[in-house]
Wavefront OBJ file of the C-alpha trace (Angstrom):
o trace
v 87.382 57.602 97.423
v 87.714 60.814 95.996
v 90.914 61.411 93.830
v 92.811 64.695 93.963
v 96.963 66.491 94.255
v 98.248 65.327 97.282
v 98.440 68.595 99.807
v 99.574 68.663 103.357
v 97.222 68.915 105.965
v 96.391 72.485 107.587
v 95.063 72.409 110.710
v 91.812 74.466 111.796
v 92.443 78.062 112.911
v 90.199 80.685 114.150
v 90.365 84.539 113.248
v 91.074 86.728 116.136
v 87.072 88.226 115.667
v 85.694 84.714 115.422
v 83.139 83.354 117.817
v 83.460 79.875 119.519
v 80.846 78.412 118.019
v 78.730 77.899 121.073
v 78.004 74.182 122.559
v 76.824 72.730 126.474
v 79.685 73.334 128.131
v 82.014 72.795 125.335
v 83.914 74.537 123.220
v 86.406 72.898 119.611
v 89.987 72.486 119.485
v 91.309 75.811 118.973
v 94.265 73.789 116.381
v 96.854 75.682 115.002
v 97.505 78.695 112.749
v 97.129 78.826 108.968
v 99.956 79.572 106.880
v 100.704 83.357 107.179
v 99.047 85.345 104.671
v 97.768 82.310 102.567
v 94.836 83.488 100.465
v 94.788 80.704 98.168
v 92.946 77.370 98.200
v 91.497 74.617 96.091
v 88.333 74.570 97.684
v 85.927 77.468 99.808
v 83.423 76.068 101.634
v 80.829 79.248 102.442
v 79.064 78.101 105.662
v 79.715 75.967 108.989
v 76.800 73.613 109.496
v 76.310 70.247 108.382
v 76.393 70.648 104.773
v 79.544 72.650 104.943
v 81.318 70.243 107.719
v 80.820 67.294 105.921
v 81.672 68.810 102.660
v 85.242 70.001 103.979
v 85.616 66.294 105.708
v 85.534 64.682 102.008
v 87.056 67.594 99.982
v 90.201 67.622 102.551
v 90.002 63.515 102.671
v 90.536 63.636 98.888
v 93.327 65.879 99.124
v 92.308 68.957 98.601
v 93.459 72.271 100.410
v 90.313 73.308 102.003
v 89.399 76.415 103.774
v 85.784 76.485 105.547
v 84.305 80.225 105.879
v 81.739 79.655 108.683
v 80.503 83.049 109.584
v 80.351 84.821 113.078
v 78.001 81.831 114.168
v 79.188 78.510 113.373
v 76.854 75.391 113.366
v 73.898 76.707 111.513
v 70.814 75.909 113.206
v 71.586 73.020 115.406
v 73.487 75.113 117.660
v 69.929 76.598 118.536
v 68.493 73.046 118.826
v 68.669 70.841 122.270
v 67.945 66.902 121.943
v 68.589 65.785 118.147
v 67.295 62.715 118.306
v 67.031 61.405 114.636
v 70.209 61.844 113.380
v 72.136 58.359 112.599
v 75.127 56.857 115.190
v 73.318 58.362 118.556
v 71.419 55.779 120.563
v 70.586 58.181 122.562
v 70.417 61.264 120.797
v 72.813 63.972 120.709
v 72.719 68.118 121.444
v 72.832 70.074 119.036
v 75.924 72.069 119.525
v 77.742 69.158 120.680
v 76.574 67.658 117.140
v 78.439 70.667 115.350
v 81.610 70.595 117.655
v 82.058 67.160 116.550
v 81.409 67.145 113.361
v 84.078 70.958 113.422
v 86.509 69.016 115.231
v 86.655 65.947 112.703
v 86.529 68.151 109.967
v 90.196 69.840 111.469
v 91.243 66.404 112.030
v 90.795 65.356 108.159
v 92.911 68.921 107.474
v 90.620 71.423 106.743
v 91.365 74.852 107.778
v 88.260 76.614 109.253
v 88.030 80.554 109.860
v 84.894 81.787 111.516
v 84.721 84.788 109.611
v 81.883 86.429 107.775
v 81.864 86.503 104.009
v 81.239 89.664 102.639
v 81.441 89.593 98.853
v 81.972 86.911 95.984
v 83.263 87.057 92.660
v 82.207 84.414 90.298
v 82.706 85.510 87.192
v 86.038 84.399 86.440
v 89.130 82.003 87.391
v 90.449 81.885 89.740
v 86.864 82.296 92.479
v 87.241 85.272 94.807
v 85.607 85.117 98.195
v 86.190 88.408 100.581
v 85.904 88.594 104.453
v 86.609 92.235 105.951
v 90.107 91.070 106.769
v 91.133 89.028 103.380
v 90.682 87.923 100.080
v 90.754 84.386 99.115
v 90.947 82.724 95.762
v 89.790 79.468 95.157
v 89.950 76.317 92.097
v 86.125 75.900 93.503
v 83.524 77.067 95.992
v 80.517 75.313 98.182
v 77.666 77.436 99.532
v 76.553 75.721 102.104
v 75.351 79.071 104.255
v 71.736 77.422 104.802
v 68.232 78.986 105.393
v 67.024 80.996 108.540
v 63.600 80.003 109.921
v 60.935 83.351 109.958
v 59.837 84.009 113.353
v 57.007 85.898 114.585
v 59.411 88.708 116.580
v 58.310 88.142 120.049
v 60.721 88.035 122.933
v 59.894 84.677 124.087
v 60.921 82.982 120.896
v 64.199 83.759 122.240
v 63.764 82.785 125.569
v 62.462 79.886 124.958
v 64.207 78.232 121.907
v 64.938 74.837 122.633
v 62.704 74.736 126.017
v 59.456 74.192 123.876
v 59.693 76.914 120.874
v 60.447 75.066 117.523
v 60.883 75.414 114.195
v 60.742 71.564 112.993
v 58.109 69.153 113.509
v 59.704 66.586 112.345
v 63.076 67.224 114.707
v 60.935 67.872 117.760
v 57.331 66.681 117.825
v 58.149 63.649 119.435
v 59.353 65.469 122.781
v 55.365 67.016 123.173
v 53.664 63.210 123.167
v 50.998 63.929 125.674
v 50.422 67.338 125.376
v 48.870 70.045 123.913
v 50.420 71.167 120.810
v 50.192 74.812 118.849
v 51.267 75.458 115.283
v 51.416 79.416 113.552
v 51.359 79.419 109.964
v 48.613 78.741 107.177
v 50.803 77.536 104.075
v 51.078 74.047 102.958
v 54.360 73.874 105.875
v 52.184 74.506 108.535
v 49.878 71.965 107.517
v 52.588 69.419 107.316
v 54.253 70.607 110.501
v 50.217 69.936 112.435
v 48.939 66.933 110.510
v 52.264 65.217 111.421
v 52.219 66.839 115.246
v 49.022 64.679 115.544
v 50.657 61.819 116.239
v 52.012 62.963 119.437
v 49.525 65.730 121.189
v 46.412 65.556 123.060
v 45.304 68.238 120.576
v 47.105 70.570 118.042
v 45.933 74.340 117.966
v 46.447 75.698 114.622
v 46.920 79.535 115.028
v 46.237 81.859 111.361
v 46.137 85.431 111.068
v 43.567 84.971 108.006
v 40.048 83.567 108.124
v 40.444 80.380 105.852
v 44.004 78.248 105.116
v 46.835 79.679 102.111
v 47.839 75.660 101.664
v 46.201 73.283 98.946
v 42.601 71.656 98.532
v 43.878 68.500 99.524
v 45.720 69.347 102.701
v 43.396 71.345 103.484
v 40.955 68.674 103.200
v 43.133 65.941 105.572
v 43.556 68.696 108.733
v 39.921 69.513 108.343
v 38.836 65.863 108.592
v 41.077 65.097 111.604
v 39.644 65.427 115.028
v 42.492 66.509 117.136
v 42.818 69.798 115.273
v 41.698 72.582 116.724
v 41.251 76.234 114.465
v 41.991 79.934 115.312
v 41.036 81.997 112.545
v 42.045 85.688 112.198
v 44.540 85.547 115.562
v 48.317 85.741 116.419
v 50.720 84.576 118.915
v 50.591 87.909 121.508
v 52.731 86.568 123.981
v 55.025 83.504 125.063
v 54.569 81.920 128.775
v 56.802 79.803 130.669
v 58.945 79.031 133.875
v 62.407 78.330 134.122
v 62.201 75.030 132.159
v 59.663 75.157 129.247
v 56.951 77.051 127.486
v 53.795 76.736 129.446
v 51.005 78.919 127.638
v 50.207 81.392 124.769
v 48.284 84.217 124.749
v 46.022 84.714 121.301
v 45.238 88.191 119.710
v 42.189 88.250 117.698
v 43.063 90.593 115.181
v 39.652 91.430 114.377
v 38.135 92.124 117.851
v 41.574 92.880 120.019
v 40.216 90.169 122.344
v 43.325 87.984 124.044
v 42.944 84.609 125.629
v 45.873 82.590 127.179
v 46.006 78.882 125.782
v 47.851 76.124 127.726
v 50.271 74.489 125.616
v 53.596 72.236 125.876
v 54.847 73.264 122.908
v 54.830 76.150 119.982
v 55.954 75.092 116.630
v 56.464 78.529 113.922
v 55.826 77.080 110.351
v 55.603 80.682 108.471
v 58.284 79.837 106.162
v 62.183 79.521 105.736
v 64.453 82.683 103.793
v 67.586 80.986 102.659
v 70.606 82.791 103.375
v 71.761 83.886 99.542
v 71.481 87.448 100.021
v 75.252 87.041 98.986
v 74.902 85.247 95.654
v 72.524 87.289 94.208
v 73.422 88.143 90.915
v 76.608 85.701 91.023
v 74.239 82.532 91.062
v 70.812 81.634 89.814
v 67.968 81.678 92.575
v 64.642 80.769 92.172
v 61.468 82.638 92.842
v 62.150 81.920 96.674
v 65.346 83.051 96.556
v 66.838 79.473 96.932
v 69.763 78.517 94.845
v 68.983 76.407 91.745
v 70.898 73.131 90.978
v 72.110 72.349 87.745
v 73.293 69.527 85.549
v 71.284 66.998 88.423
v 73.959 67.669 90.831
v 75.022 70.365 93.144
v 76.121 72.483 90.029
v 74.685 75.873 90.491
v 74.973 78.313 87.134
v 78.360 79.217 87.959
v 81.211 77.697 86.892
v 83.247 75.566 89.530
v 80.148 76.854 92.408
v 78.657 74.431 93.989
v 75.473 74.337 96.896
v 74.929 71.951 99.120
v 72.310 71.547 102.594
v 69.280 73.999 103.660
v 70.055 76.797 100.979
v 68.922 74.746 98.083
v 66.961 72.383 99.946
v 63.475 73.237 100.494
v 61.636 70.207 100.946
v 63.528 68.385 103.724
v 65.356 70.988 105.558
v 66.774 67.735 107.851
v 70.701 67.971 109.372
v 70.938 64.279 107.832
v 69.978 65.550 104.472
v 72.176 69.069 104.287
v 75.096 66.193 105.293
v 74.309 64.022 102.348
v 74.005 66.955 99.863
v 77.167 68.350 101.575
v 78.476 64.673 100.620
v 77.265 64.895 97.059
v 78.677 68.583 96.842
v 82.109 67.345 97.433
v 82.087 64.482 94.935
v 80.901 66.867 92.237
v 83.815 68.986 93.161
v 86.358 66.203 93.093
v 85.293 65.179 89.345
v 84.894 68.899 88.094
v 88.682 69.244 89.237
v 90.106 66.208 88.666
v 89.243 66.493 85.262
v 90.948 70.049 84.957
v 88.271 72.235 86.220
v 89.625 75.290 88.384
v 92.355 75.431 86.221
v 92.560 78.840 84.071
v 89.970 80.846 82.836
l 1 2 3 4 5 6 7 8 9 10 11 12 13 14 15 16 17 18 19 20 21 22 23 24 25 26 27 28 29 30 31 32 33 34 35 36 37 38 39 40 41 42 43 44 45 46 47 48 49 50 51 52 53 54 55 56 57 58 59 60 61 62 63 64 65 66 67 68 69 70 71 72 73 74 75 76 77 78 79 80 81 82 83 84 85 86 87 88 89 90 91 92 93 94 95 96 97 98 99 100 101 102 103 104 105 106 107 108 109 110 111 112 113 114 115 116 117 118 119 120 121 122 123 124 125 126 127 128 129 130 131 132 133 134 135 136 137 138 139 140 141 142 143 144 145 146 147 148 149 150 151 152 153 154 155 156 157 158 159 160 161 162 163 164 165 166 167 168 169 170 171 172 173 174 175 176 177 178 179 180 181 182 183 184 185 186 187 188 189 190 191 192 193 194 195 196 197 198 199 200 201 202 203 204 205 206 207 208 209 210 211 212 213 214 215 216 217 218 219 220 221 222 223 224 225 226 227 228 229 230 231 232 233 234 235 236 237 238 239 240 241 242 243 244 245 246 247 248 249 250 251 252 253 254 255 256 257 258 259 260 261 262 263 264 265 266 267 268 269 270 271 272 273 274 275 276 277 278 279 280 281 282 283 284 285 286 287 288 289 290 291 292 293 294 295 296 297 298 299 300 301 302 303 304 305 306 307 308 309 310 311 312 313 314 315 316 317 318 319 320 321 322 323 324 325 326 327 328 329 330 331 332 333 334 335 336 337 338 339 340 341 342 343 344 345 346 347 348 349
């Protein structure tokens, strides 16, 4: 496995303004302290979901001194997320939160020290890496970003209230739980497209809701949800309202935007698809982003522009966006680390 200097484990630790990271009922090992006053680390994993777990599972495993930064909200999305039924070693499925607790808890087990404190400021411009929190500065040999992408919602109070009880952001995570039923997708893009061709499979019908009068995704996609017959089209309208009881989304109510007209629509679930902003408000300026703000990969690894930074999961990715693949990237992340300092990287300026 990965080579690296022998350390000595640390055990996780939580900052006194840290949040528990959430779960069903359940709530991680507190573990012990860090070291008082340490500040300095081989590795800084930025983020606490599945890319940055797994990443601080091998970089500690390979005998590194690792210190995860997860933010005021550790777990990323899947803390947000109920049944997770596709991700490997769960017969029968997993919760989310439960998912991240696990995956926290084996991550302190392999020695990896995890703070859930919010990153304010990076310095990548020289050796050693600075990373600052409102309560410390660390240095660091090498750095993952693994703080992931946030979903764009449509601002209504029900998205709230009903996230996880029939309001999703991921077709492929949660389409198979509305087999039956009647099915509504928001967006126009080539996402949305995806997210309702693919919801086909499992409801009655699938309402796509636009607030334009003809489709923002390509010819061809555009041709395939035309020709299939379980789509149904709302030009020109938007999600007013969100309806439910106790246990799950029930209806929608539809504002035509050109008339002011509103008409409730019975659904069993509501799937947003109007994009994805990764979170790299951070980075800018320290890293290379793209057009969409995503980081860009160098070097065909998870080499970003800066020296000894590295990205793994949801805030590179956006094609797959899966908890599976931000692990494997968080995976790859960590090997790429373990060669760029085994062979001296980190070292000096």
């Amino acid at each position: 496995m990965m080579a690296g200097a022998e350390a000595a484990a640390e055990t996780q630790a939580r900052g006194s303004d840290d949040n528990d990271g959430g779960g069903a009922g359940r709530k991680p090992d507190a573990g012990a302290s860090p070291a008082k006053d340490k500040t300095s680390y081989d590795v800084v994993i930025i983020g606490g979901g599945p890319a940055g777990y797994t990443a601080g599972i091998y970089c500690s495993r390979g005998g590194y001194d690792t210190l995860i930064l997860s933010g005021i909200l550790p777990g990323g999305q899947l803390v947000n997320t109920t049944d997770v039924e596709n991700y490997p070693g769960f017969k029968s499925g997993v919760m989310g939160p439960d998912l991240m607790i696990d995956m926290r808890e084996q991550c302190a087990r392999m020695g990896t020290t995890i703070l859930d404190h919010e990153v304010t400021n990076v310095d990548f411009r020289g050796s050693p890496l600075r990373v600052l929190t409102r309560s410390a500065e660390y240095e660091a040999r090498a750095i993952i970003i693994a703080t992931g992408a946030t979903s764009r919602k449509l601002g209504l109070e029900g998205e709230q209230t009903f996230g996880g009880r029939g309001v999703s952001y991921c077709a492929t995570c949660d389409g198979p739980f509305f087999r039956g039923q009647p099915i509504a997708v928001v967006g126009g893009g080539d996402a949305a497209i995806e997210e309702a061709t693919f919801l086909t499979k499992f409801g009655t019908e699938v309402h796509l809701i636009h607030r334009r009068d003809e489709l923002r995704a390509s010819k061809a996609m555009q041709a395939r949800v035309f020709a299939n017959k379980k789509m149904v089209f709302h030009w020109d309208s938007e999600v007013a309202d969100i309806r439910g009881d106790e246990n799950k989304v029930r209806q929608i109510v539809l504002r035509n935007l050109k008339t002011g007209a509103e008409d409730a629509l019975d659904i069993g679930g509501l799937f947003v698809a109007i994009g994805h902003r990764p979170n790299t408000d951070l980075f800018e300026g320290q890293v290379d982003l793209d057009a969409k703000k995503y980081v860009v990969l160098k070097d065909g690894g998870q080499h970003t522009s800066a020296k000894g930074v590295f990205a793994a999961g949801d805030v590179h990715d956006a094609s797959y966006r899966q908890a599976v693949t931000a692990a494997g990237f968080g995976c790859m992340a960590a090997l790429d680390v373990d060669e760029y300092l085994s062979s001296g990287g980190g070292d000096g300026a």
